[in-house]
N, C-alpha and C positions, 0 to 999 in steps of 0.2 A: 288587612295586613296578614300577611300568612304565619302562621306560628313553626317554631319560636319566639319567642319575645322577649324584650328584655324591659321592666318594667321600671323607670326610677324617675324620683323624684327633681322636680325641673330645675328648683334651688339645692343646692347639698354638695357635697365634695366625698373625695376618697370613698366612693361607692356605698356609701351610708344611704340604707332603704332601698338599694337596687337587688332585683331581685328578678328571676327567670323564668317565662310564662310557657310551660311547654307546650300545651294544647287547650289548656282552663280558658274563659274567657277575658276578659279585664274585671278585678272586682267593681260593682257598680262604687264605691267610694273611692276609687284611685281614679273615675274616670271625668278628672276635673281639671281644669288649666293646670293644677300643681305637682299632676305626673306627665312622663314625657312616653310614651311607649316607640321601641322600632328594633327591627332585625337584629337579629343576635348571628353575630356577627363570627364564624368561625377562623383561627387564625392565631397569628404569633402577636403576644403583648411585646410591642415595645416602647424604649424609652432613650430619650438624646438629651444629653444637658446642652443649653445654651447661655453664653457670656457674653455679651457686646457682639460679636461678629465672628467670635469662637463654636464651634458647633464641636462637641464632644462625640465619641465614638457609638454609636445606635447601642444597645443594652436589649439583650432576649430575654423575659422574663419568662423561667421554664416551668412554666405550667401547660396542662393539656390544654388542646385547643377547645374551646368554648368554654373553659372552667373561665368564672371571674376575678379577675384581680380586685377581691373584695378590701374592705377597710381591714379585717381580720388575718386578709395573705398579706397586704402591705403591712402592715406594723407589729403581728404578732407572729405569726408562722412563714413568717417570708422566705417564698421560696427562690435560687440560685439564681442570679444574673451572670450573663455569660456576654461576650461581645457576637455581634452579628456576625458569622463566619461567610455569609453572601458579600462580596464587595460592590458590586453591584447594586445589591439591594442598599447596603450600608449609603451607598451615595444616593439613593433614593429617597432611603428615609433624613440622613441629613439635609437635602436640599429641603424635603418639607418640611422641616422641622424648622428650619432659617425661616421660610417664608410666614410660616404660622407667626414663629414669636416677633416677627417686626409688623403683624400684623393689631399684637397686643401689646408691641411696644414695652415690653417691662425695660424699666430702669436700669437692670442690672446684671438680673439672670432668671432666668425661666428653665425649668423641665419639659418637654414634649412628648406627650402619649400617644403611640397610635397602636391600630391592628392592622396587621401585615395578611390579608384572608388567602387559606392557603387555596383555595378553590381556584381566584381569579387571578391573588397577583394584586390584589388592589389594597391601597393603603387607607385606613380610614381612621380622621383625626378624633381623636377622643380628648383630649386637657391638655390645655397649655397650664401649668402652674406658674406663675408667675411671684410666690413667694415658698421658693422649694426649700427641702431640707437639706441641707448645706454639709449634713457631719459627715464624721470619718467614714461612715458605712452607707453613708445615702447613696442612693443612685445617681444623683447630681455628680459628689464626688467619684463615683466609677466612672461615670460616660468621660467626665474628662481625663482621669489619670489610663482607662482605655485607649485614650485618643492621647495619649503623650504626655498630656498635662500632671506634673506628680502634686501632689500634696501640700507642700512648699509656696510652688507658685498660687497654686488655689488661694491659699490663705491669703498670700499677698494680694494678688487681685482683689477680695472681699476686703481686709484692709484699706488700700488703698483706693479703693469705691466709698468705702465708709466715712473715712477722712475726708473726703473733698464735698460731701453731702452737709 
């Protein structure tokens, strides 16, 4: 496999242990079932909230390309979410986005991560979360109040999913 690389662990979330192989070989201790190695992937982070059969508006997450949206950008230094300015593209990534999370089925709502590689054009799926952060500032609640959905309804929705569970 040609390097770049991107080195992370097979079990794990929010990029915890993932880490960037520029030219070094694989440490011989990461090179077990319990890491995952493959292309490092140049390209736009993004991210779509999904509810039932609601797909919320695609989110850019403005970082340079190939930097990682570590566990450290997500929750401590988080940088600018902006909605997709491609419409085109936007309807791209929500179609995949639909078909991922009915592919994991969550019950309620799910977030959709992909990279958008600026090279090809090509969309490549990175996390369905399927138990996302829901608060005022999460991307969950952007991709949809993006997409028209405000605040209000949000809540109801989660509400009224919770109640009938």
């Amino acid at each position: 496999m040609p390097f770049p690389l991107v080195l992370k662990p097979r079990c794990g979330s929010d990029s915890i242990g993932l880490c960037i192989l520029r030219d070094a070989p694989i440490p011989s201790r990461k090179q077990t079932e319990n890491y995952i190695a493959q292309k490092l992937v140049r390209g736009s982070e993004l991210t779509v909230a999904i509810y039932g059969d609601c797909v919320g508006a695609p989110l850019r997450i403005l970082l340079s390309a190939g930097t990682p949206y570590s566990f450290l950008r997500k929750y401590l230094l988080r940088p600018r979410r902006v909605p997709l300015a491609d419409a085109q593209l936007a309807e791209r990534v929500r179609a995949a986005a639909l078909r991922i999370a009915k592919v994991f089925a969550p019950n309620w709502a799910a977030r959709v991560d992909l990279i958008h590689e600026s090279e090809t054009g090509r969309l490549y799926f990175l996390e369905c979360d399927v138990a996302p952060l829901v608060g005022e500032k999460s991307a969950f609640a952007a991709s949809l109040s993006a997409a028209g959905v405000g605040r209000p309804q949000q809540l109801r929705w989660m509400l009224n999913e919770t109640c009938r569970a």
